[in-house]
N, CA, C and O atoms as a DFTB+ gen file, in Angstrom:
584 C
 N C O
     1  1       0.849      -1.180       0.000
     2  2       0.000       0.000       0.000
     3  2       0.888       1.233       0.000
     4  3       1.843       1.411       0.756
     5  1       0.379       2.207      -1.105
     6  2       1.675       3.532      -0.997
     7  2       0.491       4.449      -0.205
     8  3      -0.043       5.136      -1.075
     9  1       0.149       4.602       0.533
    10  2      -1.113       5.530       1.224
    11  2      -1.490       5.211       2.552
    12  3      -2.478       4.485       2.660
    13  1      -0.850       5.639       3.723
    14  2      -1.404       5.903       4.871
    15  2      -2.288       6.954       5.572
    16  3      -2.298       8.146       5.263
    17  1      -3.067       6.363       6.599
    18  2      -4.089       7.611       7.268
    19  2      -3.540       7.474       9.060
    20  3      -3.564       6.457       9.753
    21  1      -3.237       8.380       9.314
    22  2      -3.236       8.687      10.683
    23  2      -4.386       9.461      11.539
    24  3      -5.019      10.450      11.170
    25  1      -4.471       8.929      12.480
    26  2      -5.345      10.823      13.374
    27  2      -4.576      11.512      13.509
    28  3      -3.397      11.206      13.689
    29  1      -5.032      12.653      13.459
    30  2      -4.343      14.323      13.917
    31  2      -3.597      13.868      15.073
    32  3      -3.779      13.094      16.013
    33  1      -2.639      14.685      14.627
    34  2      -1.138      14.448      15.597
    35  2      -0.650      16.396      15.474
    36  3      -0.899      17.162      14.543
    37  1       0.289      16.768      17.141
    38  2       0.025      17.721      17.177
    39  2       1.359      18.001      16.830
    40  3       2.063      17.151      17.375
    41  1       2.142      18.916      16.079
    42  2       3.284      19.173      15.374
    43  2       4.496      18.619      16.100
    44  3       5.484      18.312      15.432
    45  1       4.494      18.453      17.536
    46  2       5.452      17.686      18.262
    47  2       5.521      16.204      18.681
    48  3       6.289      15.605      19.435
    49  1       4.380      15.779      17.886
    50  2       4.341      14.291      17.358
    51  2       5.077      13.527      16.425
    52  3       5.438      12.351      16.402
    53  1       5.285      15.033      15.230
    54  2       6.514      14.321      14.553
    55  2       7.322      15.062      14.289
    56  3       7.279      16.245      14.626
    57  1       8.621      14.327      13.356
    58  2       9.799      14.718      13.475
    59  2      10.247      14.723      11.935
    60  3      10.387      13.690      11.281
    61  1      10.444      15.953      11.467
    62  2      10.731      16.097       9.685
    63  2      12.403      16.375       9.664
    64  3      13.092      16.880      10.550
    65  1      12.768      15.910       8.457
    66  2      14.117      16.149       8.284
    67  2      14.639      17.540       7.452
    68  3      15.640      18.244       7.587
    69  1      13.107      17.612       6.235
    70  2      13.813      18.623       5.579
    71  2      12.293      19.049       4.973
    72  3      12.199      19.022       3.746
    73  1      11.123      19.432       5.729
    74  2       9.903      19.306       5.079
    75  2       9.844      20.718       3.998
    76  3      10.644      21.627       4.217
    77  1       8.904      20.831       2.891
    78  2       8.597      21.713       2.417
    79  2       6.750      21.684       2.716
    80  3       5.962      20.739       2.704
    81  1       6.575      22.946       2.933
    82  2       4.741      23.224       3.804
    83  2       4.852      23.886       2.218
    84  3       5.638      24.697       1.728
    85  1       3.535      23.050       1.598
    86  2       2.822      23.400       0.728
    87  2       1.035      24.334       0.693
    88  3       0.377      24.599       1.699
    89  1       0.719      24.588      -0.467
    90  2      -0.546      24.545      -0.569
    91  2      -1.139      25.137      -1.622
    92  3      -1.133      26.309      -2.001
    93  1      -1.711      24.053      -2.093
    94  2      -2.421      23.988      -4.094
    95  2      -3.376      24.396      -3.721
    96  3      -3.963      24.195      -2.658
    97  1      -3.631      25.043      -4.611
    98  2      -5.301      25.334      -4.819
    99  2      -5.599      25.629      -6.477
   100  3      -5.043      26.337      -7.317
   101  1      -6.603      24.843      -6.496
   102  2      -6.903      24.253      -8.286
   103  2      -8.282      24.732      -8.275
   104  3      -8.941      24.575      -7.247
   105  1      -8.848      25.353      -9.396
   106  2     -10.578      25.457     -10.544
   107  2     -10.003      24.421     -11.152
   108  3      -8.889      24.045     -11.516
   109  1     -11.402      23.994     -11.144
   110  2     -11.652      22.848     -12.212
   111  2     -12.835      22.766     -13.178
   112  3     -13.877      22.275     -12.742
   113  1     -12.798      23.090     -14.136
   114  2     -14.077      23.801     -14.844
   115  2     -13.688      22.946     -16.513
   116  3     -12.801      23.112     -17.350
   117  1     -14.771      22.088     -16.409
   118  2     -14.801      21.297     -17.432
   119  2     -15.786      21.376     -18.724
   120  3     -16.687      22.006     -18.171
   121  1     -16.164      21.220     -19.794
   122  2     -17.016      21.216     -20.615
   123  2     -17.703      19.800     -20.371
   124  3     -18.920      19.618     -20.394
   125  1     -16.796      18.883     -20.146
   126  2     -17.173      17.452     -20.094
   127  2     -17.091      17.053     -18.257
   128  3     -16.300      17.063     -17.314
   129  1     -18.287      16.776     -18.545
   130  2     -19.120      16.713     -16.880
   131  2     -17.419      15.055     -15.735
   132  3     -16.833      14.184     -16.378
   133  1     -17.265      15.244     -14.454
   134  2     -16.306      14.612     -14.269
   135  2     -17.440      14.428     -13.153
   136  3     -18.512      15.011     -12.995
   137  1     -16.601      13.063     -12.199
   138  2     -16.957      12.679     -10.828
   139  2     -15.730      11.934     -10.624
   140  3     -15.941      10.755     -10.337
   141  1     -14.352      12.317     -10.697
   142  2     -13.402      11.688      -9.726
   143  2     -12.302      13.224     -10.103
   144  3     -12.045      13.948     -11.065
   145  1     -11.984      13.109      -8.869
   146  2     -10.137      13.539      -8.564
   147  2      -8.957      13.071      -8.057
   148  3      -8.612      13.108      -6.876
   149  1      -8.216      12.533      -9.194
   150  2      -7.092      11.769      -8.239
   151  2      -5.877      12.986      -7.370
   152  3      -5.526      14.068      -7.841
   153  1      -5.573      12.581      -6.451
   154  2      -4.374      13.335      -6.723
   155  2      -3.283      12.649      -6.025
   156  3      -3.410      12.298      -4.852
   157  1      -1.801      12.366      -6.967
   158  2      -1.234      11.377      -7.467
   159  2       0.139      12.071      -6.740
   160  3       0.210      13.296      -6.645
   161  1       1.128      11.264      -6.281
   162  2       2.261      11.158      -5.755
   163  2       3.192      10.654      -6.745
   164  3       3.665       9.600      -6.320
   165  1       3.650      10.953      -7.867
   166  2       4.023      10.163      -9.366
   167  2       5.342       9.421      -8.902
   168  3       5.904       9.814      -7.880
   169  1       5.813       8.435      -9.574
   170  2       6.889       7.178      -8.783
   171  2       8.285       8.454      -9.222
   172  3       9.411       8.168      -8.816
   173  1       8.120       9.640      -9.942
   174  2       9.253       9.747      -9.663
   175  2       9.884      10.967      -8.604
   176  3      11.094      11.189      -8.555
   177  1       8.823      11.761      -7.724
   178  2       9.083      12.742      -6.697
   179  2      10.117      12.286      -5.751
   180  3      10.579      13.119      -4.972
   181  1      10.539      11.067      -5.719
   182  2      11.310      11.137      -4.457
   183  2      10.515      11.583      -3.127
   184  3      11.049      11.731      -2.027
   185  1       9.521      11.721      -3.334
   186  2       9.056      12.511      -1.671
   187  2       7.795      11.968      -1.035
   188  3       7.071      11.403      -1.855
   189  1       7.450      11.982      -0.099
   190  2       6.373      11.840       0.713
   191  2       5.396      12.603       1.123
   192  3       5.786      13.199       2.127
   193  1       3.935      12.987       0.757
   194  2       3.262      14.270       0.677
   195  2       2.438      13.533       1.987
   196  3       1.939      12.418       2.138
   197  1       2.552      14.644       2.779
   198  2       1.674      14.351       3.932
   199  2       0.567      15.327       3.702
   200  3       0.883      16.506       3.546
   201  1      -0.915      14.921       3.653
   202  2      -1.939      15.821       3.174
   203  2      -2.409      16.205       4.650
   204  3      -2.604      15.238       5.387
   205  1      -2.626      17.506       5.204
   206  2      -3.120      17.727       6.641
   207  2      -4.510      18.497       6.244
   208  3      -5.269      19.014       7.064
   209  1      -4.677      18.474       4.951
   210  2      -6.269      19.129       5.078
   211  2      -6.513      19.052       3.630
   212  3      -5.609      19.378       2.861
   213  1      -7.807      18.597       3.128
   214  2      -8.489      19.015       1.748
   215  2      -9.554      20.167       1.987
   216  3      -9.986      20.257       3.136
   217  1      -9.815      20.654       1.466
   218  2     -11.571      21.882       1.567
   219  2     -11.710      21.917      -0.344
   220  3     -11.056      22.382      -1.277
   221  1     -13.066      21.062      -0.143
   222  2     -13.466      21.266      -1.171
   223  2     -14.667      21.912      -1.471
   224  3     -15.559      21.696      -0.651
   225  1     -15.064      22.928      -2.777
   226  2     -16.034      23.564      -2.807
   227  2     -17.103      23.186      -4.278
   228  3     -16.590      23.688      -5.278
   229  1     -18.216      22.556      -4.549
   230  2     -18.736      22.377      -4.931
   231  2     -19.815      22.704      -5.466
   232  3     -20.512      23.078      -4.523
   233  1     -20.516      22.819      -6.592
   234  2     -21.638      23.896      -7.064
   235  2     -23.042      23.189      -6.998
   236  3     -24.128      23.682      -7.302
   237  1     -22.876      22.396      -6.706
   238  2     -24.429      21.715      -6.432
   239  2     -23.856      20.290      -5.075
   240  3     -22.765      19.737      -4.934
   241  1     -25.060      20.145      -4.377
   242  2     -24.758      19.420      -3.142
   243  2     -24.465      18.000      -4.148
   244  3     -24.922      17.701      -5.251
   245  1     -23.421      17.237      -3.166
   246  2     -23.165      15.780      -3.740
   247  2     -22.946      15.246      -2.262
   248  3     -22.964      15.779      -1.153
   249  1     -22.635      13.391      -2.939
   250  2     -21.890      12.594      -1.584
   251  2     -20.545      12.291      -2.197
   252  3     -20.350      11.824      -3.319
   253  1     -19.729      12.597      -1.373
   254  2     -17.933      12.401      -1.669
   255  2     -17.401      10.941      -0.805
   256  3     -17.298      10.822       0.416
   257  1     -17.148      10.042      -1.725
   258  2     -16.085       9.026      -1.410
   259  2     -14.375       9.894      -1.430
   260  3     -13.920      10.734      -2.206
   261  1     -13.754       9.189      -0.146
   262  2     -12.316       9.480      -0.269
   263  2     -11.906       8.342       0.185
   264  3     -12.059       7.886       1.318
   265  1     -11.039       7.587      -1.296
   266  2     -10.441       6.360      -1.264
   267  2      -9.209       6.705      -1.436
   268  3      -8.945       7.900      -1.569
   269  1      -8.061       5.599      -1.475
   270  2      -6.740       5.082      -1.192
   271  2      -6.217       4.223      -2.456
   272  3      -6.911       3.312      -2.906
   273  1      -5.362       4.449      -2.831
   274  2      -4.835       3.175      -3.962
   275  2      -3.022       3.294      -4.754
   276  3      -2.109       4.120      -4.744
   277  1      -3.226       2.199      -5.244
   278  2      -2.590       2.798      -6.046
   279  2      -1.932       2.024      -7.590
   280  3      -0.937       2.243      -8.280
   281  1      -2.923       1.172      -7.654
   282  2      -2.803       0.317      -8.786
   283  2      -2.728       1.127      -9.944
   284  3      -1.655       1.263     -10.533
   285  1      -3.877       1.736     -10.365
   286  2      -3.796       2.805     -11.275
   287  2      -3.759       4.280     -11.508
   288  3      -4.401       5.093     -12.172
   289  1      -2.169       4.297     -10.226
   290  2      -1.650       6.047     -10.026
   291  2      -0.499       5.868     -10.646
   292  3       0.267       6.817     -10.479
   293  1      -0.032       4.889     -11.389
   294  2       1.367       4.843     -12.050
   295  2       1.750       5.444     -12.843
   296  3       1.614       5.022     -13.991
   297  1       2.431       6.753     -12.601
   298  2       2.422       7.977     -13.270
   299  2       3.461       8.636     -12.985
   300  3       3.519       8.937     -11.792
   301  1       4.748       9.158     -13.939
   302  2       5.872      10.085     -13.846
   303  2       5.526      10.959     -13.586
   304  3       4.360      11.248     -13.316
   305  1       6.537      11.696     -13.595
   306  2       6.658      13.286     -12.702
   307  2       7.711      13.300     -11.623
   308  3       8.451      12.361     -11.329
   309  1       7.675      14.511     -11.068
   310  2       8.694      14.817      -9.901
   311  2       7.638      16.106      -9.122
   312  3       8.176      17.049      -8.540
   313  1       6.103      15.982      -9.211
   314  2       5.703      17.045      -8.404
   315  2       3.612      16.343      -8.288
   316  3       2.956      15.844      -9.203
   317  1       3.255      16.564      -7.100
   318  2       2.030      16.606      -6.787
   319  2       0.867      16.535      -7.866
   320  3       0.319      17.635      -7.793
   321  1       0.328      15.894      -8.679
   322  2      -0.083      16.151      -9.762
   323  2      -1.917      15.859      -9.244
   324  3      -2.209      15.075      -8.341
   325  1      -2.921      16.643     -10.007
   326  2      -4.157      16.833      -9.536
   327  2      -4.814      16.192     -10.948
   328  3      -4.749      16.859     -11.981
   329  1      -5.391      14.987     -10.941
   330  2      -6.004      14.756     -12.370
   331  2      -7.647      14.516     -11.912
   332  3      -8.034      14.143     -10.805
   333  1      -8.358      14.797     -12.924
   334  2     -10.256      14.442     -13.087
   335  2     -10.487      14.128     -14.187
   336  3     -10.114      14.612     -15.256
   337  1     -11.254      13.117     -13.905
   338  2     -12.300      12.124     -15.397
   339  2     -13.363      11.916     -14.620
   340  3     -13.647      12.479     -13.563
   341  1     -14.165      10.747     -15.424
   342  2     -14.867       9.698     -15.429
   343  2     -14.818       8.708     -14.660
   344  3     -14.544       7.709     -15.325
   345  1     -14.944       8.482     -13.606
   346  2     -14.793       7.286     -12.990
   347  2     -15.523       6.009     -12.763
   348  3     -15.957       6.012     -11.611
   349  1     -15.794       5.053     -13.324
   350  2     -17.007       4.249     -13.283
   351  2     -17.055       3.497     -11.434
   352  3     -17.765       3.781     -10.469
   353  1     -15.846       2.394     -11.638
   354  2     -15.839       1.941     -10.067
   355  2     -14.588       1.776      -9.880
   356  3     -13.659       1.894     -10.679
   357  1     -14.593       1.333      -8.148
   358  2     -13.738       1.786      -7.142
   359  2     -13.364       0.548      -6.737
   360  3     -13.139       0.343      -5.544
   361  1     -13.248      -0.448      -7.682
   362  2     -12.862      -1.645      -7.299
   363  2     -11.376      -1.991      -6.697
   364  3     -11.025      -2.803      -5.841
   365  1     -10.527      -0.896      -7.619
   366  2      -8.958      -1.415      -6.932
   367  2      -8.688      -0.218      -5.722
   368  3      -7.493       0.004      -5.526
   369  1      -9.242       0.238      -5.245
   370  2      -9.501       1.201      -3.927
   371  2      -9.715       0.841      -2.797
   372  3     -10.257      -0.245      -2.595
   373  1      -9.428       1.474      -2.015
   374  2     -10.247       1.299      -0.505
   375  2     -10.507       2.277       0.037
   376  3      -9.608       3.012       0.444
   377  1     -12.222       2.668       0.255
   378  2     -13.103       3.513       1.167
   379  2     -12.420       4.220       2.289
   380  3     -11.937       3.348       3.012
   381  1     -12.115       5.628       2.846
   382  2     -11.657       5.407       3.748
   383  2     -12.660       6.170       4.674
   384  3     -12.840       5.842       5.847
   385  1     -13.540       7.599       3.838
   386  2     -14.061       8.934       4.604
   387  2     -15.060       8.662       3.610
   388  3     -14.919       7.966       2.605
   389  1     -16.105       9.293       3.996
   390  2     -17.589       9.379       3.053
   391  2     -18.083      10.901       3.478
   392  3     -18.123      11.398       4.604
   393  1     -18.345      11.317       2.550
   394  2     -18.903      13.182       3.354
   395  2     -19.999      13.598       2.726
   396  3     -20.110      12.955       1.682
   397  1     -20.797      14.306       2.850
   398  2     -21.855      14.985       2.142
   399  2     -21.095      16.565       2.100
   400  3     -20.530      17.158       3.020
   401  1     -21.307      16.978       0.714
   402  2     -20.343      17.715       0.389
   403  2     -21.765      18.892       0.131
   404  3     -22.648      18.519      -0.642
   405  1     -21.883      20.125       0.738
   406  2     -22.741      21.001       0.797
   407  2     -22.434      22.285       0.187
   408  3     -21.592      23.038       0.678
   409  1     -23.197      22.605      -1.041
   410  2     -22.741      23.516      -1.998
   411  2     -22.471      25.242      -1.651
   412  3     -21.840      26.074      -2.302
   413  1     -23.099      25.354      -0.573
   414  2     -22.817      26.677       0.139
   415  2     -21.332      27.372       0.841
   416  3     -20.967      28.466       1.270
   417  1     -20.799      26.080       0.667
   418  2     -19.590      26.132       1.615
   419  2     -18.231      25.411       1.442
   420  3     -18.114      24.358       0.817
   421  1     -17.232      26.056       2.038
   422  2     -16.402      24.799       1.562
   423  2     -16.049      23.531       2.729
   424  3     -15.926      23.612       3.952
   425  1     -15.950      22.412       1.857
   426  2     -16.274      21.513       2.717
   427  2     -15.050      20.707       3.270
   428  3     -14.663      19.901       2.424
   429  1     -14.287      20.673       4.485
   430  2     -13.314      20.299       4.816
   431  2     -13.443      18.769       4.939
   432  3     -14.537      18.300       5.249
   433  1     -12.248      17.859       4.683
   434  2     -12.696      16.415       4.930
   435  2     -11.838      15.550       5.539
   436  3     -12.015      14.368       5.833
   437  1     -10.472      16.563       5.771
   438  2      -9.819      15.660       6.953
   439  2      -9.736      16.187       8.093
   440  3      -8.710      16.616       8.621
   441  1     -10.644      16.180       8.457
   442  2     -10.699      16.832       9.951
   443  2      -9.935      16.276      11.514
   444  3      -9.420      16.771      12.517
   445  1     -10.259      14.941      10.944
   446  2      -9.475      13.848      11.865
   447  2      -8.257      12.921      11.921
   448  3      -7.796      12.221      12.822
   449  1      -7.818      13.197      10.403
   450  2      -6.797      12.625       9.947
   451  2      -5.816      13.354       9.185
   452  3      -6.121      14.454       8.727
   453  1      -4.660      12.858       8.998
   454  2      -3.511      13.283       8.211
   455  2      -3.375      11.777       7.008
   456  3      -3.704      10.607       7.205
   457  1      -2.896      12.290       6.049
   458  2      -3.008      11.402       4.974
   459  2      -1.210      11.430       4.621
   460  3      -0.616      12.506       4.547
   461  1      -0.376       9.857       4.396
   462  2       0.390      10.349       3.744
   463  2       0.373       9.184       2.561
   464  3      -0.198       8.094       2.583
   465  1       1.353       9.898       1.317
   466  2       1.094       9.248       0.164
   467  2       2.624       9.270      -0.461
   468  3       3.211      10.324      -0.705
   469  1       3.069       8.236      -0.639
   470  2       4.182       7.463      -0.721
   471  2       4.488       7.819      -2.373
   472  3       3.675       8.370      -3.115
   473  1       5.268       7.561      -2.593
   474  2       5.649       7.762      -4.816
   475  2       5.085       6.121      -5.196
   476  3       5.401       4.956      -4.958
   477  1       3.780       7.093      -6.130
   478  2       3.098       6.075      -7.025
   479  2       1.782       5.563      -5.562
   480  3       1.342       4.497      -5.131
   481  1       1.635       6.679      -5.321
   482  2       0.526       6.265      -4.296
   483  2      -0.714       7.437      -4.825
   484  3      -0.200       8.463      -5.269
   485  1      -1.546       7.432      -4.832
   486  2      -2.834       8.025      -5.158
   487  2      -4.324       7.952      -4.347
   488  3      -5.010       6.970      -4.065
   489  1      -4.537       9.386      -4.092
   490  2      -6.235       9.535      -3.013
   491  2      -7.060      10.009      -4.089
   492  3      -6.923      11.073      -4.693
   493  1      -7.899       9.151      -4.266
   494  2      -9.095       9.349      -4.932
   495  2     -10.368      10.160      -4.297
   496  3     -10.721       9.641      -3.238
   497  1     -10.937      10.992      -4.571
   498  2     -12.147      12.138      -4.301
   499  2     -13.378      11.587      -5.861
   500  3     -13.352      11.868      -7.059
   501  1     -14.311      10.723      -5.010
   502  2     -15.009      10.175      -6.089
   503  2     -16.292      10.993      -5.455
   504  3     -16.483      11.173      -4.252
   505  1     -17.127      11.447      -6.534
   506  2     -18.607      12.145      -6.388
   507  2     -19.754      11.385      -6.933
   508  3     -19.884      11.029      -8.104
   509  1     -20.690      11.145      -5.807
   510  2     -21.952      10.363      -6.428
   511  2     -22.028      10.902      -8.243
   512  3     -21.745      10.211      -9.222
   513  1     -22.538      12.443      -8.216
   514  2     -22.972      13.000      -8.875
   515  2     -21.937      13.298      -9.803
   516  3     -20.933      13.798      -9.295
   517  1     -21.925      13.151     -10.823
   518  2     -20.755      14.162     -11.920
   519  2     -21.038      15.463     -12.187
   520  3     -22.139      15.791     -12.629
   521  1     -20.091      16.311     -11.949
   522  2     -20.568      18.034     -12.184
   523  2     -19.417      18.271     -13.219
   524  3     -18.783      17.400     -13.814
   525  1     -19.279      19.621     -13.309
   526  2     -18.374      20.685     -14.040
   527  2     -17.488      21.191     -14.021
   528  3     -16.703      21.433     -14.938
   529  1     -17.441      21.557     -12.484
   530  2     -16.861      22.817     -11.380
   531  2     -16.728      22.250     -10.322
   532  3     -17.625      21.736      -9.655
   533  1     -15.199      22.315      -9.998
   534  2     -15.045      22.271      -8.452
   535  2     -13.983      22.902      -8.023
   536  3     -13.109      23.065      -8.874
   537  1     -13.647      23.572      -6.294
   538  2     -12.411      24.013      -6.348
   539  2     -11.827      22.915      -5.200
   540  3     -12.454      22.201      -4.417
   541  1     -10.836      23.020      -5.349
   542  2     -10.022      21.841      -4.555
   543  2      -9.149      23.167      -3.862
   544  3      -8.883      24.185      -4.500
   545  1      -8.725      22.914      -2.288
   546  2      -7.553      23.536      -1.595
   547  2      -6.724      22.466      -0.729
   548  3      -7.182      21.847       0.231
   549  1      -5.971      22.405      -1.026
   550  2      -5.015      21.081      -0.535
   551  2      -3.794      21.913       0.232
   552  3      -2.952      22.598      -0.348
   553  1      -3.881      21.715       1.558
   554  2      -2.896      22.143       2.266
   555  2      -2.078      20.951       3.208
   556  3      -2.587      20.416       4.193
   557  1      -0.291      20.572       2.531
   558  2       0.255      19.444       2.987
   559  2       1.957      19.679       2.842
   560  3       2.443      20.671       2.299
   561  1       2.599      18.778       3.325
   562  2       3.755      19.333       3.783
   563  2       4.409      18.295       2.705
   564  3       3.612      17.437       2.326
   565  1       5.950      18.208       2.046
   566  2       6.752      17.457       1.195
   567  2       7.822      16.989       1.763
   568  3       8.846      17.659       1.637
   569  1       7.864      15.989       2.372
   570  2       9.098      15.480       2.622
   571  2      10.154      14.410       1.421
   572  3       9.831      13.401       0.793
   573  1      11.222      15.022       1.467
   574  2      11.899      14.280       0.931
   575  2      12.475      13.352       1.145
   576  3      13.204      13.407       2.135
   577  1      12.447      12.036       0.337
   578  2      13.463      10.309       0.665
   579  2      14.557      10.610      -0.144
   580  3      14.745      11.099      -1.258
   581  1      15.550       9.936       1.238
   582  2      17.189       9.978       0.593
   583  2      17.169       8.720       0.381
   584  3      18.150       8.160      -0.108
């Protein structure tokens, strides 16, 4: 498994060697309607992305799966990469958070956990509903493997 979940741990819980504190924030505005977001740790970053918060904002209410995988995150690069399609099923995944995602607001979803994601590890954000528009804010720290 390239994808661990912890509970919230308080900054003197752990111990970084050389972290970089990130934070993406992506529109996603499609012509062609989507219901998944991967976002992918590619086998070649060298690094370890510890995710300490998603807030996602949505234009019509949905239900949000947040799964784990990483059979089909096998993907180059050397940086955090945010992809959306089509997703039919969630067979090579595992369930971890389920949320009702409320269009008024933005909707935070790790409230209780820290996520980390290993190279060639991938968290899936699957939506009952397929929409258009979404904004994603991903705030997480980069550690690097020697």
């Amino acid at each position: 498994m390239k994808v661990f979940t912890l509970g919230k741990l308080d900054n003197t819980d752990l111990r970084f060697n050389n972290n970089v504190k990130m934070q993406k924030e992506i529109t996603i505005t499609s012509d062609k309607e989507f219901n998944s977001v991967k976002i992918i740790n590619p086998k070649g970053t060298n690094a370890i992305y510890i995710i300490e918060n998603i807030g996602i904002k949505v234009y019509d209410d949905n239900k949000l799966k947040l799964c784990i995988g990483e059979e089909k995150c096998d993907e180059d690069g050397d940086k955090l990469k945010i992809d959306y399609k089509v997703l039919n099923e969630l067979n090579d995944y595992i369930e971890i958070k389920n949320s009702y995602m409320v269009k008024t607001k933005v909707n935070e979803i790790l409230n209780e956990q820290i996520i980390f994601i290993l190279p060639n590890g991938c968290l899936i954000l699957k939506l009952d509903k397929p929409i258009n528009k979404m904004k994603i804010k991903i705030r997480c720290k980069e550690e690097k493997i020697f």
